[in-house]
C-alpha angles and dihedrals in degrees: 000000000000132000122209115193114184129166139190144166110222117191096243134107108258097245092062090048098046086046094053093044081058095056086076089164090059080065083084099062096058112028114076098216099049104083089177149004129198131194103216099176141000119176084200086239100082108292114099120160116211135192115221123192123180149125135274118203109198093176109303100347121087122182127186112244131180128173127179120209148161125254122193110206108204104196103186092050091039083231134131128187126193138191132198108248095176144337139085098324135082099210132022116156125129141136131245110209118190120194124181107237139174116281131247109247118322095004112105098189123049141163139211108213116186126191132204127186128177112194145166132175101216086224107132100182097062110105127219091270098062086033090068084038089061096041098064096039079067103046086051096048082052097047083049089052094052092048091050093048093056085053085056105058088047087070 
């Protein structure tokens, strides 16, 4: 199992930030991988289970993945956890934390947004090699989702 930590501030009030982490489907729209996602269920009180399919390129191979999993949104903490329900992976769990902080420059609201993620493929076979491989596949497609969340909250 691997753990992925990423972190960025991003110039935008915290409510705006927390609200566009919660348009999951809107993920689609600006990340490149994700071709879709579905909003299976939302109990209207911070559970919400979403369906997510997209593509991996490892070189010059590219494979179809979807996973679907439940995310808990905690608005008083500005927190979300989520847990992998089904899909290609093994293990998907992680936690959002959202935290108001001062702005850059001229920007007077800010907020700090870390993401952790815990996976595994479940694959056995895979050596170190396309392990790391794999690893940092998955830093970067988190990076990517913090950039375009910050995209996101802009609109």
């Amino acid at each position: 199992m691997t753990e992925i930590r990423v972190n960025r501030r991003i110039n935008r009030p915290l409510a705006a930030v927390f609200a566009a982490a919660q348009q999951a489907e809107r993920f689609a729209d600006v990340l490149p991988d994700v071709e879709k996602v579905t909003v299976l269920e939302n109990d209207g009180a911070g559970t919400v289970v979403t369906k997510w399919d997209g593509t991996v390129s490892l070189g010059p191979l590219t494979r179809r993945i979807s996973w679907t999993e439940r995310d808990v949104w905690d608005s008083a903490s500005h927190t979300c956890t989520f847990k992998l329900i089904d899909g290609d992976m093994k293990k998907f769990d992680g936690t959002w934390t959202f935290i108001e902080a001062g702005g850059d420059g001229d920007v007077q609201e800010a907020t700090d947004v870390e993401l952790v993620v815990e996976f595994e493929l479940g694959v056995p076979l895979l050596g170190p090699m396309v392990n790391k491989i794999v690893d940092q596949l998955m830093q970067r497609n988190c990076e990517d989702l913090l950039e375009a969340l910050e995209k996101l909250s802009a609109s």
